[in-house]
matplotlib code that plots the C-alpha trace (Angstrom):
import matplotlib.pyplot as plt

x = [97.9, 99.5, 99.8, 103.1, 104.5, 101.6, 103.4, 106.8, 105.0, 104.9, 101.9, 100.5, 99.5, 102.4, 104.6, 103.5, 104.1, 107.7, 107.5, 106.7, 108.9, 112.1, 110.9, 110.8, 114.0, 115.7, 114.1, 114.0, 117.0, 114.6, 117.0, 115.4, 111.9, 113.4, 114.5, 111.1, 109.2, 110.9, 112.8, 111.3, 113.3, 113.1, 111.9, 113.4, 110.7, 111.6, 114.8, 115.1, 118.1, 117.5, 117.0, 120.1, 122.4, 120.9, 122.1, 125.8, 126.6, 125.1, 126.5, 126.2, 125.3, 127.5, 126.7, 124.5, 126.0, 127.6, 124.2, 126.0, 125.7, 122.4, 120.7, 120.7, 119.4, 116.4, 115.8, 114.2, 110.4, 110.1, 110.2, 112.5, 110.9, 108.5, 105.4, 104.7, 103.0, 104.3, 102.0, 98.9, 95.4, 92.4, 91.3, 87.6, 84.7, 83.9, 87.5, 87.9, 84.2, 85.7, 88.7, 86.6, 84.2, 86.8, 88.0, 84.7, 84.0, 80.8, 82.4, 83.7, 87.8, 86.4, 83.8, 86.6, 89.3, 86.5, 86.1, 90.0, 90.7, 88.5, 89.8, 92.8, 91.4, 89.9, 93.3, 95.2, 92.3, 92.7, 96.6, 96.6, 93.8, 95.5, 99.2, 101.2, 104.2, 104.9, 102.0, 100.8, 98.1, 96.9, 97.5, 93.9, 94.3, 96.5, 95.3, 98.9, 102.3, 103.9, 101.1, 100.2, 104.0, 103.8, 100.5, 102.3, 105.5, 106.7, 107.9, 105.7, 102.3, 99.5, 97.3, 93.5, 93.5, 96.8, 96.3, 98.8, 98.8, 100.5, 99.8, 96.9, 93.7, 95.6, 95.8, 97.7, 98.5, 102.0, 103.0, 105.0, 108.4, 109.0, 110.9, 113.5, 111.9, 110.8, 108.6, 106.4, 105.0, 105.2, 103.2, 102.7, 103.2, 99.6, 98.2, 101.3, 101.1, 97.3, 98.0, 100.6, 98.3, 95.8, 98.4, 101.6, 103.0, 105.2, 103.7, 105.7, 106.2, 105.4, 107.5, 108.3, 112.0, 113.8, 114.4, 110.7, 109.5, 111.4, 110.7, 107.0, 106.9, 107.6, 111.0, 112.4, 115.3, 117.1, 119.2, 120.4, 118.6, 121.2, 120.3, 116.5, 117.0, 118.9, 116.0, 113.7, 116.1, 116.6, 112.6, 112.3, 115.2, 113.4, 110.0, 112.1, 113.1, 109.4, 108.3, 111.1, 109.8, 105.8, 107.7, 107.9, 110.9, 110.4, 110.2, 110.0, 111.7, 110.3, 112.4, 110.6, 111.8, 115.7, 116.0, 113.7, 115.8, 118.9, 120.3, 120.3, 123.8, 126.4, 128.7, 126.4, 125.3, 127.7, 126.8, 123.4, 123.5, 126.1, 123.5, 120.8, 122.4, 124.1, 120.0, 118.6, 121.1, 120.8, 116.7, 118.1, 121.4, 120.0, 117.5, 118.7, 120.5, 117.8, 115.3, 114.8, 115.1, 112.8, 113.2, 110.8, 111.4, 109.4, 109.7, 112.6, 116.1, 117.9, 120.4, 122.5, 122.1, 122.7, 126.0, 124.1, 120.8, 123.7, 125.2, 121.6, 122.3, 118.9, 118.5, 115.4, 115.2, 111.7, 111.6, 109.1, 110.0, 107.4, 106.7, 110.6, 110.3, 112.7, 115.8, 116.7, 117.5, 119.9, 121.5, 121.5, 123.5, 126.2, 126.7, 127.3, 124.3, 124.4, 121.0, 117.8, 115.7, 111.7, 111.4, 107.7, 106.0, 102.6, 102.2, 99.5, 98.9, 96.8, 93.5, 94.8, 95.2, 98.4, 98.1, 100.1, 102.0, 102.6, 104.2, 106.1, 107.5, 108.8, 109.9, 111.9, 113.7, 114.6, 115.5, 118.0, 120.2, 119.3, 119.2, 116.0, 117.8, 117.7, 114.3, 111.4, 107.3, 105.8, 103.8, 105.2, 103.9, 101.4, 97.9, 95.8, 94.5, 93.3, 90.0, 89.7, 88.9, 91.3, 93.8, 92.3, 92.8, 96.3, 97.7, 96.2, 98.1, 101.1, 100.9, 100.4, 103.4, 105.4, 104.4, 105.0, 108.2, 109.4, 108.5, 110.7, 113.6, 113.5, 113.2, 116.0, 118.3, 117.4, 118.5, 121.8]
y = [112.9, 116.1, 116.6, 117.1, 113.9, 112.2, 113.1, 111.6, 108.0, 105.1, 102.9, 100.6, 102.7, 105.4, 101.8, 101.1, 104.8, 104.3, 100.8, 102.8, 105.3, 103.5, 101.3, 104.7, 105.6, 102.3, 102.4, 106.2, 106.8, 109.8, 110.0, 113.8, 112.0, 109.4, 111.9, 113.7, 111.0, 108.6, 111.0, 112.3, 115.4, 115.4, 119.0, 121.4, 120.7, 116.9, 118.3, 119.4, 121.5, 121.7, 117.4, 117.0, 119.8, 118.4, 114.5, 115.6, 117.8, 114.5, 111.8, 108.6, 110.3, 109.9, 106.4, 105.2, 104.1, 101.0, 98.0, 96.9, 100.5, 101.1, 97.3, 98.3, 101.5, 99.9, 96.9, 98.7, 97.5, 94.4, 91.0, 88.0, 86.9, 90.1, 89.6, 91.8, 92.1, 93.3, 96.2, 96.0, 94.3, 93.4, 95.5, 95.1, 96.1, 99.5, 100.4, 100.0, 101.8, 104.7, 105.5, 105.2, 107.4, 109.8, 110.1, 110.4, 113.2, 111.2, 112.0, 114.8, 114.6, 114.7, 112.2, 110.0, 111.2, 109.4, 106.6, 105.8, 106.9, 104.4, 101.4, 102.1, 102.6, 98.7, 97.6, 99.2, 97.8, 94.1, 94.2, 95.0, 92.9, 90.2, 90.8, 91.9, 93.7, 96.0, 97.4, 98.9, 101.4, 98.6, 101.1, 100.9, 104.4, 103.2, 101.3, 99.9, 100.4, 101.5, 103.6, 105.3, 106.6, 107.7, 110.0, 111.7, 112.6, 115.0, 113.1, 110.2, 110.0, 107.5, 106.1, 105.9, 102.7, 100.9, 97.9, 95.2, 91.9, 91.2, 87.5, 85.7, 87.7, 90.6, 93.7, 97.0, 100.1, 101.0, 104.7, 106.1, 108.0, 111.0, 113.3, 113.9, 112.8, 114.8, 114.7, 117.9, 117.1, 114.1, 111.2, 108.9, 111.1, 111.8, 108.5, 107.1, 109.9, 109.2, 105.0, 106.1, 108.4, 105.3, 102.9, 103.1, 100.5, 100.8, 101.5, 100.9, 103.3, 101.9, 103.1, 101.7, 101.4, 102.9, 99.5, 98.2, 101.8, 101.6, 97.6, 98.3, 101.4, 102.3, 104.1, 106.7, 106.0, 108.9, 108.8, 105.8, 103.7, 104.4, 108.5, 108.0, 105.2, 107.9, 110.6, 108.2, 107.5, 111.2, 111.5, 108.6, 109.8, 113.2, 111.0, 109.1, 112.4, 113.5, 110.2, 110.4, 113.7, 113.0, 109.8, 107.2, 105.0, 102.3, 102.3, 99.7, 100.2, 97.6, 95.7, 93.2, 93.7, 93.6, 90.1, 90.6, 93.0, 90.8, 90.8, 87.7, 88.1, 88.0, 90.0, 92.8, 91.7, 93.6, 97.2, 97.1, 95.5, 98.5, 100.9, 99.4, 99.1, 102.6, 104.0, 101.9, 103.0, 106.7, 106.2, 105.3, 106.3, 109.6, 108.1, 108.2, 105.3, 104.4, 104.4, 100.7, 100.2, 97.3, 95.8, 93.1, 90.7, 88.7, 84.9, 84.2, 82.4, 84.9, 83.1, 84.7, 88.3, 87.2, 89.7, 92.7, 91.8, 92.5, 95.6, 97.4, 98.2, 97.4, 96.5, 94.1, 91.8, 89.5, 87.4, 85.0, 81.5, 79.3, 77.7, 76.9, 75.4, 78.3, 77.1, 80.7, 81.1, 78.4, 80.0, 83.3, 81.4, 80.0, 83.2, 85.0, 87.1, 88.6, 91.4, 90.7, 88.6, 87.8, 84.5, 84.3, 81.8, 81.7, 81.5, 84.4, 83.0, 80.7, 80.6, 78.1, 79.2, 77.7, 76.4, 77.0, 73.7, 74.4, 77.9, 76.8, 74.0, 76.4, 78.9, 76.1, 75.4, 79.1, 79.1, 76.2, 78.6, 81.9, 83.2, 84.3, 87.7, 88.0, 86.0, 88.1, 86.6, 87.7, 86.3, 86.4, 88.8, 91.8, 90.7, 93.1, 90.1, 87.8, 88.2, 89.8, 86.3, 84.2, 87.0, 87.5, 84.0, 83.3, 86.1, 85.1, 81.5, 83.3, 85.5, 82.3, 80.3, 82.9, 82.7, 79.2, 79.4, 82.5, 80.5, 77.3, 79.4, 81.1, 78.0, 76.6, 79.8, 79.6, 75.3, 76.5]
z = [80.7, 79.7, 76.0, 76.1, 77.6, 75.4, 72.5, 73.9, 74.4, 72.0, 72.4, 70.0, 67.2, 67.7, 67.0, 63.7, 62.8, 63.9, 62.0, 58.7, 59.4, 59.6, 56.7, 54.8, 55.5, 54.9, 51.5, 50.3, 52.6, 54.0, 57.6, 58.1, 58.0, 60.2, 63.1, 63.0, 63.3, 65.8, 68.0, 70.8, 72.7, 76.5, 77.3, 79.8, 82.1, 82.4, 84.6, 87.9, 88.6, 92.7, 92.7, 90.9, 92.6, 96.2, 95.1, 93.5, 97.1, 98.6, 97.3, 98.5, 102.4, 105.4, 106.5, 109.2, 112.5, 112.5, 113.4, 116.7, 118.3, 116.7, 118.1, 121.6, 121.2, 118.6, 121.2, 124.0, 124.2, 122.1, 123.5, 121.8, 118.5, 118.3, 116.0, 113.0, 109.8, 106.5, 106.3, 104.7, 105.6, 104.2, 101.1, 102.0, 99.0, 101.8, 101.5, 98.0, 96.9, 99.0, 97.4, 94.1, 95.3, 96.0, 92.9, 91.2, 93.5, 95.5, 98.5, 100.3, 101.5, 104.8, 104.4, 102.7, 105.6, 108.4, 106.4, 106.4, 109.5, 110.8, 108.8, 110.4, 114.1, 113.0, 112.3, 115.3, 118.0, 116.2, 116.3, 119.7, 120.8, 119.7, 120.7, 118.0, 118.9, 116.4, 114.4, 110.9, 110.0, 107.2, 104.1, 103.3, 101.4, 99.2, 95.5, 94.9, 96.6, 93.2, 92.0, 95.4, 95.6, 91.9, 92.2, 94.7, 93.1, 90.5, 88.1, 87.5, 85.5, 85.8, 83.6, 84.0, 82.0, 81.7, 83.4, 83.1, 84.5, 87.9, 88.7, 89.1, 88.7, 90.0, 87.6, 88.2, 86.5, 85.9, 86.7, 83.7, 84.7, 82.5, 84.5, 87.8, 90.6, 93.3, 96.7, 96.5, 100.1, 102.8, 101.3, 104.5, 107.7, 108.3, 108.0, 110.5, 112.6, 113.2, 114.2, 115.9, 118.1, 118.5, 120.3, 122.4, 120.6, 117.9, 114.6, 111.3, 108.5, 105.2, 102.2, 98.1, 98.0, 94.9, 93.2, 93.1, 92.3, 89.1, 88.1, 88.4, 86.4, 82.6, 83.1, 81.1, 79.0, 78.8, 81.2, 84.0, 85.8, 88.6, 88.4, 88.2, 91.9, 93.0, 92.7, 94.3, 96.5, 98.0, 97.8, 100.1, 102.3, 103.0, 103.6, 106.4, 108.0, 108.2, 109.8, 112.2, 113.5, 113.3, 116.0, 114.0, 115.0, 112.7, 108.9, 106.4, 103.2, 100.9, 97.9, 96.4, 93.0, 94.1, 92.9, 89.5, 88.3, 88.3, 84.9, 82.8, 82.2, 85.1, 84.0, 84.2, 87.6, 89.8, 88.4, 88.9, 92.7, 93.1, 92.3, 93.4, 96.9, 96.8, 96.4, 99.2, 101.3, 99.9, 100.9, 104.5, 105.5, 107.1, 109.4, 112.8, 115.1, 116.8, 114.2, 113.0, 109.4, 107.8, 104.4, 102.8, 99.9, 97.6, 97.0, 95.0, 94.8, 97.6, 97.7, 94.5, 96.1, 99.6, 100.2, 98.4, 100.8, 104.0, 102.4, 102.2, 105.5, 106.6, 110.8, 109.9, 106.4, 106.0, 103.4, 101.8, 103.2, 104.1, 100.5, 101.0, 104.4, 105.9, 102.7, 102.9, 106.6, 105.9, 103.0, 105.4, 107.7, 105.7, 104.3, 107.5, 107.6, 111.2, 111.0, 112.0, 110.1, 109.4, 107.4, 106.6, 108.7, 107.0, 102.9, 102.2, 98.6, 99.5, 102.0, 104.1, 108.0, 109.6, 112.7, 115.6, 115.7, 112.1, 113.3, 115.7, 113.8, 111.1, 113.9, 115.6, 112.2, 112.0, 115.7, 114.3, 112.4, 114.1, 117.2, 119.5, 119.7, 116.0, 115.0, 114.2, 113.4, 110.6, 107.7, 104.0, 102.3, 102.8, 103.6, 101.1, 99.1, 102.4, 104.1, 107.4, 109.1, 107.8, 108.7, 112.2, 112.9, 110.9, 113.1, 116.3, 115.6, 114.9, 118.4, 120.1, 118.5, 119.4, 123.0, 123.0, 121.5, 123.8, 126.2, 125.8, 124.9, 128.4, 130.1, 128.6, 128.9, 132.7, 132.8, 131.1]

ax = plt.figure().add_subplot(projection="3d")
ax.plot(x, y, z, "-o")
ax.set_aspect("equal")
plt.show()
């Protein structure tokens, strides 16, 4: 970490300095002592005059076209009730050894470029084998979806040892944001552009919205949260414009953390979804009409954020829903939600494989309260912590649900 910014953190033994420090001046009323100690400065190069000029002649971005001119145009291909995934697969012990062995220097970039490129040509041939509709590369290169986004971008640092506790057994390593944000380079286009290149179908981008990028960090205080989303924000939005022209017409914004960062208090609830909203739509308000924007949301009580979940904008929301037996389709319902949606139709917590009359059982209960034109098949989450067999035959139960349940939907269209 650059001995600069290491000078501006606090961790455990900079805190008891700070503790003694203010108990100094308390008691010799030594305020000078106080200052020197405790207050850090944020340096010159901790602001970036171009980010900041781009986002005040920006603003908020001219606005998307309105969703029922942009549906048509994103429709063309994809069956009723298309299959997808959230976006990644299987974090095998081969994939994981070779990023390690990448940044140990064991392996050459090229060695380590084959090594992903064929985890993705794995994941591509299995999608398609078994039906899926609209694919992902599987984001084996990447260790986390905060940290990979973090490593990549001026702004943020990481740690080589910071691990914090996610859930579970699960450990990651929070990026620490010290600066304005900004995208030195395209982060994802190569690895897209390459899945794209192994498949005529459809093949999602996969980006770390602006929200979750800031929950799952440690965030610098000097300034709004609202600015520092907005920097993500207009990172992400250039990303976007590079997948569009490496052909990507689908992208996936993901949000897990919108509903984590709800304040406790409700007063203070309406700022932040203003902000919060006003960034995701920032990220994606330049992409073009027919480019299909995807968001993704982590179990949680939706149902308090429903109207801010509609004014992101987004074409395609999945959601975590099969631990709730499909409650939040419902509560999308009542509230008028008219997008597409992806309730989760297989819980990718546990090891347990649904099978397909379990599928279509929770798909007919979506069907119930949303239409087939506006029904998507996915499972909950991301599949990084599954195995590939349990995956392989989860998703092949899901393809053939799907089937099933086009299939009863046509006939009935054609007996009314």
């Amino acid at each position: 970490m650059p001995p600069e910014l290491a000078r501006r953190l606090a961790f455990a033994r900079q805190k008891v300095d700070e503790v003694v420090a203010l108990g100094s001046a308390l008691t010799e009323m030594t305020g000078p002592n106080l200052a020197r100690h405790v207050i850090s400065q944020v340096p010159e190069s901790a602001v970036n005059a171009e980010v900041r000029a781009r986002l005040a002649d920006l603003g908020d971005g001219p606005p998307r076209a309105a969703y029922e001119a942009r549906r048509p145009r994103q429709a063309d291909g994809l069956p009723a009730l298309p299959v997808t995934t959230i976006g990644s697969f299987p974090q095998t012990a081969e994939v994981r050894n070779a990023r390690a062995d990448r940044r140990a220097g064991r392996i050459t970039p090229d060695a380590y470029e084959a090594i992903m490129r064929a985890e993705i040509d794995r994941v591509i041939t299995l999608q398609v084998e078994i039906g899926l509709d609209v694919l992902v590369h599987g984001e084996p290169e990447r260790n986390d979806m905060v940290q990979y986004f973090a490593e990549q971008l001026d702004g943020f640092a990481v740690t080589e040892h910071g691990w914090v506790q996610s859930y579970g057994s699960r450990y990651v390593r929070p990026p620490v944001l010290h600066a304005d944000v900004s995208r030195p380079a395209p982060m994802t286009v190569r690895w897209s552009r390459y899945a794209q290149s192994r498949t005529t179908r459809p093949v999602k981008g996969m980006l770390t919205g602006p929200v979750t990028m800031l929950a799952w960090s440690f965030v610098r205080t000097d300034q709004p949260l609202a600015d520092t989303a907005r920097q993500v924000a207009l990172a992400l939005r250039d990303e976007i414009a590079d997948l569009e022209a490496a052909g990507i017409r689908f992208v996936q914004v993901d949000e897990p953390a919108l509903r984590e960062l709800l304040p406790l208090r409700r007063a203070d609830r309406p700022a932040y979804l203003d902000w919060a909203v006003r960034a995701f739509r920032l990220a994606t308000s330049g992409a073009a009409a027919r480019t299909q924007i995807h968001t993704h949301m982590c179990y949680s009580e939706f149902g308090e954020i429903i109207e801010a979940i509609a004014a992101l904008d987004a074409d395609v929301t999945s959601v975590e829903a099969a631990r709730s037996k499909m409650e939040f389709v419902a509560d999308l319902a009542a509230a008028g939600f008219e997008r597409e949606i992806g309730p989760g139709i297989w819980d990718i917590h546990s090891p347990r494989v649904p099978a397909v009359g379990e599928i279509i059982e929770s798909l007919s209960l979506a069907l119930s309260v949303v239409g087939p034109d506006r029904l998507w098949v996915n499972p909950d989450c991301g599949l990084k912590t599954r195995s590939y067999a349990e995956t392989e035959q989860a998703l092949r139960n899901m393809v053939a649900a799907a089937r099933q349940v086009r299939e009863t939907v046509r006939q009935s269209s054609t007996c009314s």
